[in-house]
Each structure stands twice: as C-alpha cells, then as structure tokens.
mmCIF file of the N, C-alpha and C atoms, coordinates in Angstrom:
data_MODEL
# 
_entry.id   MODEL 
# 
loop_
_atom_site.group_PDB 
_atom_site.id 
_atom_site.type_symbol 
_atom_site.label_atom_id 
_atom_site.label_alt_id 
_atom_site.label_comp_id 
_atom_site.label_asym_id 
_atom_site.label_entity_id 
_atom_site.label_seq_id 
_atom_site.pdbx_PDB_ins_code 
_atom_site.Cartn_x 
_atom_site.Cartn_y 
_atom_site.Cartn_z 
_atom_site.occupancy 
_atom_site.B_iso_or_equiv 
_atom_site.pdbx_formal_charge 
_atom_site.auth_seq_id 
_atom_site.auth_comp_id 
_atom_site.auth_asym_id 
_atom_site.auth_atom_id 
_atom_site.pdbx_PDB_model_num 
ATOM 1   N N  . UNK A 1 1  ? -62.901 -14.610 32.207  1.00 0.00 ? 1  UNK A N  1 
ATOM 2   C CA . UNK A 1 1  ? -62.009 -14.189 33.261  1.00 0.00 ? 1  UNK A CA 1 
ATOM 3   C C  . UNK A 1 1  ? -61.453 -12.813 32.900  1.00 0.00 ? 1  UNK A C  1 
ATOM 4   N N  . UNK A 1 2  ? -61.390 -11.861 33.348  1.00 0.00 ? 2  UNK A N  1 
ATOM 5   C CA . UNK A 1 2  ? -61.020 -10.577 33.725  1.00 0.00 ? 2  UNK A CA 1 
ATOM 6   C C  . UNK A 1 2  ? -59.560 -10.155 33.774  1.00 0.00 ? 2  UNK A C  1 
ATOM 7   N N  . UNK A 1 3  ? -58.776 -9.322  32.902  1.00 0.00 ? 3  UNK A N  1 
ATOM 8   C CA . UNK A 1 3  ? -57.179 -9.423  32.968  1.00 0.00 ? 3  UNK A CA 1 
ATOM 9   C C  . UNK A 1 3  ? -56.921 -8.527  34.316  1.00 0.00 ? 3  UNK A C  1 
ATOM 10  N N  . UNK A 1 4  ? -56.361 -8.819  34.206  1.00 0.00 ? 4  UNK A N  1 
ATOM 11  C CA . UNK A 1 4  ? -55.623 -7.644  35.628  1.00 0.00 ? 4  UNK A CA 1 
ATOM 12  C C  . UNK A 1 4  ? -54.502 -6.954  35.342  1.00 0.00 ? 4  UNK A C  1 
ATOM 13  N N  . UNK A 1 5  ? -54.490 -5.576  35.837  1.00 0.00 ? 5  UNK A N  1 
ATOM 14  C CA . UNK A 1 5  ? -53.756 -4.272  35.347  1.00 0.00 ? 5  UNK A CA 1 
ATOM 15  C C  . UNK A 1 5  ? -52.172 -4.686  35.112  1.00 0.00 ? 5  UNK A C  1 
ATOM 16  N N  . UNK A 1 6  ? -51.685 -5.604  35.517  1.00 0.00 ? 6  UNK A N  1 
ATOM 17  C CA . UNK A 1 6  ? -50.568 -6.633  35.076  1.00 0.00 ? 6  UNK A CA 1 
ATOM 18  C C  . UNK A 1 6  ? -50.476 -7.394  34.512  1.00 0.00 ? 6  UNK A C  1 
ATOM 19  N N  . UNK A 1 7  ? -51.580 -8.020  33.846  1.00 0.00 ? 7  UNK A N  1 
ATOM 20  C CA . UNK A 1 7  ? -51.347 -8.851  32.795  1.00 0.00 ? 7  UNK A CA 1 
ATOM 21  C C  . UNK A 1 7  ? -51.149 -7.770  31.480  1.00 0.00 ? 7  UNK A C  1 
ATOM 22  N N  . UNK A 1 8  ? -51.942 -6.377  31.441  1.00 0.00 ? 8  UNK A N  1 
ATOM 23  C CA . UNK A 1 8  ? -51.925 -5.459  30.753  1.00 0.00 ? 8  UNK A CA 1 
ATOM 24  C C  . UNK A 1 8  ? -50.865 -4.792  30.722  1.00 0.00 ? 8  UNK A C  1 
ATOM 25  N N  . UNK A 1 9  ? -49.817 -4.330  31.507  1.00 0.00 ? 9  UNK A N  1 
ATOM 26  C CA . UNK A 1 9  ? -48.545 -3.719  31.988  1.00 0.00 ? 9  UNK A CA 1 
ATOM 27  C C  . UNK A 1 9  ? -47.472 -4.571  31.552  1.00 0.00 ? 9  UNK A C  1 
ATOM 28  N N  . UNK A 1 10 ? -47.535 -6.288  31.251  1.00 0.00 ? 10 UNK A N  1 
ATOM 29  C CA . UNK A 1 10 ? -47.153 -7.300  30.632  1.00 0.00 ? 10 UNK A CA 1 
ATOM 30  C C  . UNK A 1 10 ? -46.938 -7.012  29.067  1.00 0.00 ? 10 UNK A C  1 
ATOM 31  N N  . UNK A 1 11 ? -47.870 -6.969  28.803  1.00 0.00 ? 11 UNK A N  1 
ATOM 32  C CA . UNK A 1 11 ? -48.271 -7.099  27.453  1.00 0.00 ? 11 UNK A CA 1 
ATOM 33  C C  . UNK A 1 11 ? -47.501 -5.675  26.651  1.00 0.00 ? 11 UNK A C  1 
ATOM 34  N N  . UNK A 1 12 ? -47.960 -4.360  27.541  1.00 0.00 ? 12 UNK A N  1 
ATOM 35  C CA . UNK A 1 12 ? -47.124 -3.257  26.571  1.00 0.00 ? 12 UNK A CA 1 
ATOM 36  C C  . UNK A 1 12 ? -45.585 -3.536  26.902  1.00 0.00 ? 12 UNK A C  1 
ATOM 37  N N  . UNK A 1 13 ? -45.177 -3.982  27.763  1.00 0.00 ? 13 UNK A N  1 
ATOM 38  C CA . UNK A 1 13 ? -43.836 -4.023  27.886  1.00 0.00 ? 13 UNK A CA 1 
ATOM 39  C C  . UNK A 1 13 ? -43.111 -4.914  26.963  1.00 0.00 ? 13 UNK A C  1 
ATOM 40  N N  . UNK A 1 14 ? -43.485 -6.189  26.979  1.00 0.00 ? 14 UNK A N  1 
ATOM 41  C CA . UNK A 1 14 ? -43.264 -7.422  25.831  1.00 0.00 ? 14 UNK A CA 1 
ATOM 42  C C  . UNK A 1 14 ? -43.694 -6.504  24.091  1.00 0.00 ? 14 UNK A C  1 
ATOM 43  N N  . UNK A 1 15 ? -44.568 -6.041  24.091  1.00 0.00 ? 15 UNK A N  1 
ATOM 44  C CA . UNK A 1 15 ? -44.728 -4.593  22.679  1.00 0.00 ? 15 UNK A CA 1 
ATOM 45  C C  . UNK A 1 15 ? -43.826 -4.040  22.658  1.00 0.00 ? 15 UNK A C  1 
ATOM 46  N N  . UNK A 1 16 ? -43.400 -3.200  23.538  1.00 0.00 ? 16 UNK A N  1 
ATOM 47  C CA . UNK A 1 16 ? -41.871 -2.351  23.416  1.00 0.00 ? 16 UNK A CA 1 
ATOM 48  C C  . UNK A 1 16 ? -40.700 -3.143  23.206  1.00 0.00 ? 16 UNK A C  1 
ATOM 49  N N  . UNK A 1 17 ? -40.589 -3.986  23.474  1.00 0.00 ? 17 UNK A N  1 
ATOM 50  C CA . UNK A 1 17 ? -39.656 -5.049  23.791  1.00 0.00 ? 17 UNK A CA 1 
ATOM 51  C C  . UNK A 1 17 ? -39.472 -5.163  22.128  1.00 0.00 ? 17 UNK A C  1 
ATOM 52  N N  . UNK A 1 18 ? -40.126 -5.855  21.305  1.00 0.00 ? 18 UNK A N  1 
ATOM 53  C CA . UNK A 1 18 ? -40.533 -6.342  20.218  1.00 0.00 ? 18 UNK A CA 1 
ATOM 54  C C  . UNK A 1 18 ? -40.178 -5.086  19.152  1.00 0.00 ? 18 UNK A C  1 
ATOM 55  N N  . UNK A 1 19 ? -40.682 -3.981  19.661  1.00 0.00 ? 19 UNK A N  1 
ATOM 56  C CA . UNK A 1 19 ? -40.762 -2.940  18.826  1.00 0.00 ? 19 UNK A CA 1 
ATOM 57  C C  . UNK A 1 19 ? -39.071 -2.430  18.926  1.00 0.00 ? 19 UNK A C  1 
ATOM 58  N N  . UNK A 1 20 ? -38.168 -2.333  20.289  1.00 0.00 ? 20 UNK A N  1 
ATOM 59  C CA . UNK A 1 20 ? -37.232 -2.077  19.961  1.00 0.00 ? 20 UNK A CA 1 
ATOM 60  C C  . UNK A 1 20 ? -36.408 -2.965  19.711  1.00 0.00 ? 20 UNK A C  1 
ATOM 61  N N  . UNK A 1 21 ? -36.514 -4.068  19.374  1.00 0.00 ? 21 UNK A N  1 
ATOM 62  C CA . UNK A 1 21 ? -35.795 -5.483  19.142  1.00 0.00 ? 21 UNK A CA 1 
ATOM 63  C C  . UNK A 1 21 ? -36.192 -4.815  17.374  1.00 0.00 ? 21 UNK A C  1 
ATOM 64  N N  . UNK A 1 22 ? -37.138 -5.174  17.026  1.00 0.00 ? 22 UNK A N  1 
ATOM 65  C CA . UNK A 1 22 ? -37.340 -4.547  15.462  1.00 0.00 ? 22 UNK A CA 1 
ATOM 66  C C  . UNK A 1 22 ? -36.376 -3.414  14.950  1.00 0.00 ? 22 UNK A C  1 
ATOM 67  N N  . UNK A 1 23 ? -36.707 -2.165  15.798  1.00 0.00 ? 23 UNK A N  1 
ATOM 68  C CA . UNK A 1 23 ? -35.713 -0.598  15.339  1.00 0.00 ? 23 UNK A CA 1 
ATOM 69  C C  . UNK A 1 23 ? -34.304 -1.024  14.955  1.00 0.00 ? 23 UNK A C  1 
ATOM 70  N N  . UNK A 1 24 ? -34.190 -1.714  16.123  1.00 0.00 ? 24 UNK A N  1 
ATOM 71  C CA . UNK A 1 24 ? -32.637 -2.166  16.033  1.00 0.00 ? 24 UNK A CA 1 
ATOM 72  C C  . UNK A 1 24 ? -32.065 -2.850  15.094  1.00 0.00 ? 24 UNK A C  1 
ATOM 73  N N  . UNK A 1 25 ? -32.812 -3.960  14.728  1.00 0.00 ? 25 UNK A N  1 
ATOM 74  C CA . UNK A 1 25 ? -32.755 -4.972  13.382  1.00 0.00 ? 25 UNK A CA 1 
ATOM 75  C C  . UNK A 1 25 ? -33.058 -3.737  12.117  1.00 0.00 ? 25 UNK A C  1 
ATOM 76  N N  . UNK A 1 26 ? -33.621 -3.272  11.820  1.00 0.00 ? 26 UNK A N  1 
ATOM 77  C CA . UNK A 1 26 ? -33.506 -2.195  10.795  1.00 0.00 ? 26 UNK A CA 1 
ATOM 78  C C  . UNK A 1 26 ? -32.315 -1.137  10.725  1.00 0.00 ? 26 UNK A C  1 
ATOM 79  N N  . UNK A 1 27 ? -32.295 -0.675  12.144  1.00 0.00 ? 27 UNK A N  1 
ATOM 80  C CA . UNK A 1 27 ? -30.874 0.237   11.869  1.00 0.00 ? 27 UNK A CA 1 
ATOM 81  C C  . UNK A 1 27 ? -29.902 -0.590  11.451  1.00 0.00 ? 27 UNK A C  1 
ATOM 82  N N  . UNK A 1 28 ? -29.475 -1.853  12.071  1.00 0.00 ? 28 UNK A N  1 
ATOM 83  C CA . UNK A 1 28 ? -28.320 -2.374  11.914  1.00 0.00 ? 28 UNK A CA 1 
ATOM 84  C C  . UNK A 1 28 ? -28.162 -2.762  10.259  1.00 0.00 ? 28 UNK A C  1 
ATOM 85  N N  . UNK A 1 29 ? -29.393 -2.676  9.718   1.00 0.00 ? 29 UNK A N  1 
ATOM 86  C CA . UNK A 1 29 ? -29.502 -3.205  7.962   1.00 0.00 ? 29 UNK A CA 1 
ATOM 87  C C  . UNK A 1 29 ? -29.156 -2.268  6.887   1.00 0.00 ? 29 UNK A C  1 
ATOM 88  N N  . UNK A 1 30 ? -29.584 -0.953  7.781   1.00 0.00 ? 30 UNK A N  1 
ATOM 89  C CA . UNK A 1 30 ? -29.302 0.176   7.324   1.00 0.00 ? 30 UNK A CA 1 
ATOM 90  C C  . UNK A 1 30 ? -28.205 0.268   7.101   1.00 0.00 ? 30 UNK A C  1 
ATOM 91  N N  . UNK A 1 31 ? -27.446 0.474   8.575   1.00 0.00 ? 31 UNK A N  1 
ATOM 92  C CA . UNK A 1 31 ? -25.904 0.436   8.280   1.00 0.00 ? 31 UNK A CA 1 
ATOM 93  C C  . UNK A 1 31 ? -25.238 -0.669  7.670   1.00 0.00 ? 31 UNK A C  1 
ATOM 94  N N  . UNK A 1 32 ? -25.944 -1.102  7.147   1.00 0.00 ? 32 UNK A N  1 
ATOM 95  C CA . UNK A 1 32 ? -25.100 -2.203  6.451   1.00 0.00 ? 32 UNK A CA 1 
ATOM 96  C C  . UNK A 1 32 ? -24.744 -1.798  4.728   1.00 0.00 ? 32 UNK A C  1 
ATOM 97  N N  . UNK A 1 33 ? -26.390 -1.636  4.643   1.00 0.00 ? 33 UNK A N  1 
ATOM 98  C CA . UNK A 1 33 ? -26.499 -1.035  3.272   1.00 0.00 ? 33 UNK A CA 1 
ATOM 99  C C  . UNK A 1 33 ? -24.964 0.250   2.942   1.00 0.00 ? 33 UNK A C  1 
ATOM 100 N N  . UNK A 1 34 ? -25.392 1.364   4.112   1.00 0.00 ? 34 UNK A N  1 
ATOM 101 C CA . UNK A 1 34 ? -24.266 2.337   3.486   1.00 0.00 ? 34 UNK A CA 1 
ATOM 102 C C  . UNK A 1 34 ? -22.899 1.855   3.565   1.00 0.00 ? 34 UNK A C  1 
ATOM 103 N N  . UNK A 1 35 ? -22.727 1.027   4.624   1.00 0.00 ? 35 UNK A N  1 
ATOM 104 C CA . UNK A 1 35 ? -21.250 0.143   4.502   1.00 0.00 ? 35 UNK A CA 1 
ATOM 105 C C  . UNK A 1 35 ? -20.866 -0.370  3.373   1.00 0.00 ? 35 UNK A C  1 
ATOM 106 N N  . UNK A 1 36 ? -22.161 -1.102  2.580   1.00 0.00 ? 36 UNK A N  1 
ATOM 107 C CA . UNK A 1 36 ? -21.541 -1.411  1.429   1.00 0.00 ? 36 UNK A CA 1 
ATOM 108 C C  . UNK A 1 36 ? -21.514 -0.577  0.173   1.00 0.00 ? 36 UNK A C  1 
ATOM 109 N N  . UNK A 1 37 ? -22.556 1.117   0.490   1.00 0.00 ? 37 UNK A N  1 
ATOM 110 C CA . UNK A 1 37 ? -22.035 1.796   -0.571  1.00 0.00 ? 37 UNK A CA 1 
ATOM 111 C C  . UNK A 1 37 ? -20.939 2.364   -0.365  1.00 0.00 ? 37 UNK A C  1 
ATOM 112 N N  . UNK A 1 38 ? -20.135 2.600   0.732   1.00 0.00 ? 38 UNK A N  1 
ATOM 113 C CA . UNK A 1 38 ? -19.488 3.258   0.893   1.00 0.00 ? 38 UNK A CA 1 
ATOM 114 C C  . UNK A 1 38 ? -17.801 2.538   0.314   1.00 0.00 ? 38 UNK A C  1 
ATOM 115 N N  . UNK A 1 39 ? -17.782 1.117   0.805   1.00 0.00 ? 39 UNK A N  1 
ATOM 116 C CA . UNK A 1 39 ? -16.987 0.140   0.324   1.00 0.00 ? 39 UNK A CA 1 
ATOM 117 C C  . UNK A 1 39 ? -17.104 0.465   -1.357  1.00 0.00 ? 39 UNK A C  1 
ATOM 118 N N  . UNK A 1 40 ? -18.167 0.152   -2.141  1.00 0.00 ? 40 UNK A N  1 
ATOM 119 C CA . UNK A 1 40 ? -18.187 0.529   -3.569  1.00 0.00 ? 40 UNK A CA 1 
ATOM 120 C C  . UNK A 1 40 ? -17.748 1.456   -3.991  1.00 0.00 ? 40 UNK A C  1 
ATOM 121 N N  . UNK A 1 41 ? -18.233 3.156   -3.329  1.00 0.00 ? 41 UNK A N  1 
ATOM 122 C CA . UNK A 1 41 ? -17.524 3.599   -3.528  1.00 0.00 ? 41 UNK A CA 1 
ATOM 123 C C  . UNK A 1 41 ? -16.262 4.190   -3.708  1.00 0.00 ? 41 UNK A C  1 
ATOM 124 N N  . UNK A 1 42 ? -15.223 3.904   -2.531  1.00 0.00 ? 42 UNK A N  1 
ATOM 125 C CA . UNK A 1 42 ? -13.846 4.032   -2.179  1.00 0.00 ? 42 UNK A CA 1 
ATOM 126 C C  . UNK A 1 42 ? -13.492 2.695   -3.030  1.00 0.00 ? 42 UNK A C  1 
ATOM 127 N N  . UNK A 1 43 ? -14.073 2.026   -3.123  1.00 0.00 ? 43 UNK A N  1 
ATOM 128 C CA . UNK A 1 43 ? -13.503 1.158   -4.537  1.00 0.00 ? 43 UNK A CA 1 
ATOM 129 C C  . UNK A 1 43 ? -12.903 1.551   -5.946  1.00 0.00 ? 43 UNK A C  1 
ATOM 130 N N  . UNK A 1 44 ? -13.863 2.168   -6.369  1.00 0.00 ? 44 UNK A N  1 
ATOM 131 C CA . UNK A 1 44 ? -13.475 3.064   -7.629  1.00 0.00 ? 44 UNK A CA 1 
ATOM 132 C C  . UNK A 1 44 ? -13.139 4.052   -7.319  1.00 0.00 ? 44 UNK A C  1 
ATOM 133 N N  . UNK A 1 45 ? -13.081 4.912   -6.696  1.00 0.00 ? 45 UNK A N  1 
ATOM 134 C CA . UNK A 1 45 ? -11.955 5.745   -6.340  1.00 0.00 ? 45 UNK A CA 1 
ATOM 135 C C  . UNK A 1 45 ? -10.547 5.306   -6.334  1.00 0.00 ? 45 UNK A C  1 
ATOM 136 N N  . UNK A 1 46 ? -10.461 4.158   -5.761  1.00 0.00 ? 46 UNK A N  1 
ATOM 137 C CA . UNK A 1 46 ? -9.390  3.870   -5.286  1.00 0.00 ? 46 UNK A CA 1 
ATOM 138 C C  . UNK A 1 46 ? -8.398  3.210   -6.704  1.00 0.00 ? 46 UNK A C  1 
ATOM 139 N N  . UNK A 1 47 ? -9.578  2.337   -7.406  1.00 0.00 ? 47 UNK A N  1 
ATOM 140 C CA . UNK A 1 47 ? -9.011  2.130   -8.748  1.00 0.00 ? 47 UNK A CA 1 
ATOM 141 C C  . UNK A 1 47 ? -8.595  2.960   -10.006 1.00 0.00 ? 47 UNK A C  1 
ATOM 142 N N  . UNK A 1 48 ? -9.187  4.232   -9.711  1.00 0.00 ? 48 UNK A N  1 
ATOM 143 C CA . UNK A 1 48 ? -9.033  5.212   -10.942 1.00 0.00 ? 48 UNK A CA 1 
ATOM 144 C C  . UNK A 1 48 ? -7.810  6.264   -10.024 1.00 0.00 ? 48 UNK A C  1 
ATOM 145 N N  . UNK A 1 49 ? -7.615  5.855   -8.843  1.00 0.00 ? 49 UNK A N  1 
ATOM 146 C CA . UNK A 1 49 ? -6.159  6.421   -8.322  1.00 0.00 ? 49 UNK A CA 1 
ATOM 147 C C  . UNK A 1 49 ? -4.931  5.541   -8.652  1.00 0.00 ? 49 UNK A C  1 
ATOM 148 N N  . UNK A 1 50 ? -5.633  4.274   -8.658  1.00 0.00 ? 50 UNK A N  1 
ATOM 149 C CA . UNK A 1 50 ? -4.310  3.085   -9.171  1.00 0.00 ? 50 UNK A CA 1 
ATOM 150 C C  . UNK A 1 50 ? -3.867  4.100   -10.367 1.00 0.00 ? 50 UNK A C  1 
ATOM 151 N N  . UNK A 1 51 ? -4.590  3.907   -11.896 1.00 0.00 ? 51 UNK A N  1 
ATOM 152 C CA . UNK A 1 51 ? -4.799  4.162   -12.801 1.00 0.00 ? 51 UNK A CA 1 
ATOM 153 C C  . UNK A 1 51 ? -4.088  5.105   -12.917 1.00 0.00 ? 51 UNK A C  1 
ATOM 154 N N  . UNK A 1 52 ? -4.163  6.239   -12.318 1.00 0.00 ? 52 UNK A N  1 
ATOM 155 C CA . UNK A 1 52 ? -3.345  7.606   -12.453 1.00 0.00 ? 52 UNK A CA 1 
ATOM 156 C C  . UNK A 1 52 ? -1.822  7.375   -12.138 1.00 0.00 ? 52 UNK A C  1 
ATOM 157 N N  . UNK A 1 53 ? -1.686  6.903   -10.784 1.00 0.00 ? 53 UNK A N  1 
ATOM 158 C CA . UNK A 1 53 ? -0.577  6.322   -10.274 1.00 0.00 ? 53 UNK A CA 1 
ATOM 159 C C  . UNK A 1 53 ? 0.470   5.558   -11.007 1.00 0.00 ? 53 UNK A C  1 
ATOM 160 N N  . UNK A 1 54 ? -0.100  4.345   -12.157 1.00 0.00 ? 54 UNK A N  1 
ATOM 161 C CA . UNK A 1 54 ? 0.474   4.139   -12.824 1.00 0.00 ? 54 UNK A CA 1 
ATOM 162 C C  . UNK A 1 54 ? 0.726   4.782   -14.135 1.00 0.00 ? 54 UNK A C  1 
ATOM 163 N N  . UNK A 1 55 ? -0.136  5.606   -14.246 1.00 0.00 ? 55 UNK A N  1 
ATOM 164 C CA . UNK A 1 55 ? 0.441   7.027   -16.070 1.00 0.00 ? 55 UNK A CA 1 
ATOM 165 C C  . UNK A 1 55 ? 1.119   7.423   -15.153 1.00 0.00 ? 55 UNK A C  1 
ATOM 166 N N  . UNK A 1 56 ? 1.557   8.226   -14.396 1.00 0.00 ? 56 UNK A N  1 
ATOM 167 C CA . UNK A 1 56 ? 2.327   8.985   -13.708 1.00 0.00 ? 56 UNK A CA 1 
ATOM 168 C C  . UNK A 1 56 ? 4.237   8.104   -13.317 1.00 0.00 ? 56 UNK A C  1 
ATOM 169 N N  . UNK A 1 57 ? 3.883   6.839   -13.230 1.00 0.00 ? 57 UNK A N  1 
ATOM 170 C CA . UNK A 1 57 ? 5.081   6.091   -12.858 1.00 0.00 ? 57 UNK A CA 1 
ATOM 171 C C  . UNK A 1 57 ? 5.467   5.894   -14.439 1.00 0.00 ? 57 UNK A C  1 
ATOM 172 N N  . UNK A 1 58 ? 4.748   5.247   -15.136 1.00 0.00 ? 58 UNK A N  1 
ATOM 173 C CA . UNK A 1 58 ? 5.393   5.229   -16.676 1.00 0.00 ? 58 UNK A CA 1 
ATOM 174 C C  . UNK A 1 58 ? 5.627   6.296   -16.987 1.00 0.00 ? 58 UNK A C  1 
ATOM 175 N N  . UNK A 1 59 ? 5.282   7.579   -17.066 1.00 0.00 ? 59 UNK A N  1 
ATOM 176 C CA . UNK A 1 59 ? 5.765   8.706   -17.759 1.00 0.00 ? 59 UNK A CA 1 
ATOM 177 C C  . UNK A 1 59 ? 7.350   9.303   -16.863 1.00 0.00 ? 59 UNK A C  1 
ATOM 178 N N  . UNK A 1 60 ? 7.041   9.209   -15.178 1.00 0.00 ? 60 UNK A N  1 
ATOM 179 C CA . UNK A 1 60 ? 8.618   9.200   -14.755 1.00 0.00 ? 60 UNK A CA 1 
ATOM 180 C C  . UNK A 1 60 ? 9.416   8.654   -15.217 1.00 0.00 ? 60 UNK A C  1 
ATOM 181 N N  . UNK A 1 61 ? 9.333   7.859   -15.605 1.00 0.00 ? 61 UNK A N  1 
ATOM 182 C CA . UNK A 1 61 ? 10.389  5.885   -15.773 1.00 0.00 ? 61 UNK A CA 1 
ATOM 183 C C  . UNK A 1 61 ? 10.804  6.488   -16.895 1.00 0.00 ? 61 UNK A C  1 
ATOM 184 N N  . UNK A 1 62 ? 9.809   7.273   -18.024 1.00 0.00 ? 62 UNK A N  1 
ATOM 185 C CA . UNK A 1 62 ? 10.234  7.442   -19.418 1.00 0.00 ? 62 UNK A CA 1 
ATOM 186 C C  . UNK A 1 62 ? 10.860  9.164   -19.742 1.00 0.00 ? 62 UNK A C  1 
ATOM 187 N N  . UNK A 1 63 ? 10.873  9.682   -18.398 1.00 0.00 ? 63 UNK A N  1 
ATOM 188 C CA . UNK A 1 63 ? 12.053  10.912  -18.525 1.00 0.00 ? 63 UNK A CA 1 
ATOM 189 C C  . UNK A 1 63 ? 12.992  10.447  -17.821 1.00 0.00 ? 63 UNK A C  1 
ATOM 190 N N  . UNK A 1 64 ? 13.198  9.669   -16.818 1.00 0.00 ? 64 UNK A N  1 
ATOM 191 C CA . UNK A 1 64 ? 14.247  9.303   -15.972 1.00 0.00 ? 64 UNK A CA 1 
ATOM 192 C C  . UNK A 1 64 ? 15.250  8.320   -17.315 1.00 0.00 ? 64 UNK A C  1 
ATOM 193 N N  . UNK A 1 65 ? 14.762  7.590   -18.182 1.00 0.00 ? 65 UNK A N  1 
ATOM 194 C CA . UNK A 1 65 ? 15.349  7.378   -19.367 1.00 0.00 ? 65 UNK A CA 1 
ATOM 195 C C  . UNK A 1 65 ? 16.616  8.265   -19.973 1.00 0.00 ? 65 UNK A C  1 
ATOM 196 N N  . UNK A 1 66 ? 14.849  8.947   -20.597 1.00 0.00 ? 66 UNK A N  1 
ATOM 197 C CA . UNK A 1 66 ? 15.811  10.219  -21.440 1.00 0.00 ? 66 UNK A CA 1 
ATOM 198 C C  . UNK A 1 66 ? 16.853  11.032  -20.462 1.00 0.00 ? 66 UNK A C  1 
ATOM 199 N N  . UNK A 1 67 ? 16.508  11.213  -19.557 1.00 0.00 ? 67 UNK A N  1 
ATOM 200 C CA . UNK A 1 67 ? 17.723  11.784  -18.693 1.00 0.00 ? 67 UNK A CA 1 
ATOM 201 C C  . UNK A 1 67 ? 18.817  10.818  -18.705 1.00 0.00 ? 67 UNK A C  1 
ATOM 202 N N  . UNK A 1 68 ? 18.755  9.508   -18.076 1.00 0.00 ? 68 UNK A N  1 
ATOM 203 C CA . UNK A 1 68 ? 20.117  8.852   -18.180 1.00 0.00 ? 68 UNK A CA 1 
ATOM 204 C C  . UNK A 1 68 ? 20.588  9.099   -19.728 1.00 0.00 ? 68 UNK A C  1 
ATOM 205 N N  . UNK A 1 69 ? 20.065  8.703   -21.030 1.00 0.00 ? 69 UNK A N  1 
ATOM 206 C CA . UNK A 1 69 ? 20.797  9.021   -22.698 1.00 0.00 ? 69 UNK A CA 1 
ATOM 207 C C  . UNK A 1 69 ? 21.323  10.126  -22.246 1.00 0.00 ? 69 UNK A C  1 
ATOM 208 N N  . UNK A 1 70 ? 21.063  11.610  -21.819 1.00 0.00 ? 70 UNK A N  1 
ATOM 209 C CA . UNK A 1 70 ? 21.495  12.717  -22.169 1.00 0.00 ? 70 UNK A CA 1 
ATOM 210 C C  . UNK A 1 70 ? 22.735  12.925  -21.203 1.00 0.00 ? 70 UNK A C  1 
ATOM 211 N N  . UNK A 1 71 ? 22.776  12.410  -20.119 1.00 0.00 ? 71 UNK A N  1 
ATOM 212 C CA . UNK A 1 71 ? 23.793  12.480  -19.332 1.00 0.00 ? 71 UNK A CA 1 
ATOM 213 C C  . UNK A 1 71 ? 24.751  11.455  -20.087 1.00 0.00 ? 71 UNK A C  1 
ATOM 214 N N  . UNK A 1 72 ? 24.300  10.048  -20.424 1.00 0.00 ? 72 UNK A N  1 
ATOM 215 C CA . UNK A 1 72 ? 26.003  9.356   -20.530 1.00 0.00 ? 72 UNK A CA 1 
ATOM 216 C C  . UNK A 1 72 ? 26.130  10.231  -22.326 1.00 0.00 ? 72 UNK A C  1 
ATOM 217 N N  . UNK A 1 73 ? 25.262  10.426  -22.984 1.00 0.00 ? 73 UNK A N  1 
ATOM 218 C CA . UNK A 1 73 ? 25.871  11.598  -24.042 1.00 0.00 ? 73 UNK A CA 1 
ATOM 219 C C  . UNK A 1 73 ? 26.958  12.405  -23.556 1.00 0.00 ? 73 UNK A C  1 
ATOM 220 N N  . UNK A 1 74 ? 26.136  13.571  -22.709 1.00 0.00 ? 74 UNK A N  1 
ATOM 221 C CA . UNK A 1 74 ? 27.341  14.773  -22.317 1.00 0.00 ? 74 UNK A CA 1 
ATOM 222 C C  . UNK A 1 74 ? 28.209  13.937  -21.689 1.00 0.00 ? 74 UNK A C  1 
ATOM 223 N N  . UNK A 1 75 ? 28.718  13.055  -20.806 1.00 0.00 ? 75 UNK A N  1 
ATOM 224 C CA . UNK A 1 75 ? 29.958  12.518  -20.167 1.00 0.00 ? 75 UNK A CA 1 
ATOM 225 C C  . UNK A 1 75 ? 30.483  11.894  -21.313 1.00 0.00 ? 75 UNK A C  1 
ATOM 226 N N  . UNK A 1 76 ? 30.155  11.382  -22.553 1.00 0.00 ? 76 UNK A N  1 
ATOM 227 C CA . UNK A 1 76 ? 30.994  11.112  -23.553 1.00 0.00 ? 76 UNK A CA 1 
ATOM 228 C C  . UNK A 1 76 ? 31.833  12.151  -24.275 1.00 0.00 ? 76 UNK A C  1 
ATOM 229 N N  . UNK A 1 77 ? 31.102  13.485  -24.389 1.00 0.00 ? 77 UNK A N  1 
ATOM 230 C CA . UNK A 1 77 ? 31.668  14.885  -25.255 1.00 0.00 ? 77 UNK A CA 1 
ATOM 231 C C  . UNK A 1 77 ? 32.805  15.285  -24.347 1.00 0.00 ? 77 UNK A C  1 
ATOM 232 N N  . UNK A 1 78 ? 32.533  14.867  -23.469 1.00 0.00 ? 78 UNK A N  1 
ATOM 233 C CA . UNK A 1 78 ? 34.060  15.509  -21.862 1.00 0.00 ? 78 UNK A CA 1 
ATOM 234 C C  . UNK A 1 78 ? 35.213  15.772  -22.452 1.00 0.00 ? 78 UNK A C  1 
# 
C-alpha cells in the first residue's frame, strides 16, 4: 500500500515534535547544571565572607575593649 503525502507530512511533524521535545529536555539540564555551579559557587564565596566578617568583628570587639580600659583609666586620673 502506497503512503500518501499526509501520512508523510505526519511523520515530519511528529519528528519535529520529538526533536523539540528533546532540545528542550537538554536545555532545561543544562540550566540546571550551571544552577548548581553557580549555587557552589556563591557558596564559598559566601563562606570565606563569613570568615572575614568574623576576624573583622573579633578584632573590633578587641579595640572596643581596649578603648573602654583606657577611658575608665583616664576618668579615674580626673
């Protein structure tokens, strides 16, 4: 039996169909992938900003110290 120019017009369309059902499933994997480098990366970033954040708060904490000694000092010499 003999196809007819629509069973053929069928067939590439259901192909495209398939083919952009596929593209799509790959892009979306794609973006997944950089989602999660991107998550990794702003990760450690984000932890070696903790990191700083806290040398920076201990070293305030430890002049804000020495400042209070030196002040109730001088208000004692008054």
């Amino acid at each position: 039996m003999a196809r007819s120019p629509i069973d053929d017009v069928a067939d590439a369309a259901k192909d495209a169909a398939y083919v952009s059902l596929g593209l799509g499933v790959l892009a979306f994997q794609r973006l997944q992938v950089r989602r999660n480098e991107l998550h990794k990366a702003l990760s450690s970033q984000t932890g070696e900003a903790l990191g700083t954040l806290d040398a920076v708060s201990t070293l305030v904490g430890e002049r804000l110290k020495m400042l209070e000694e030196r002040l109730g000092a001088a208000l004692e010499h008054r």
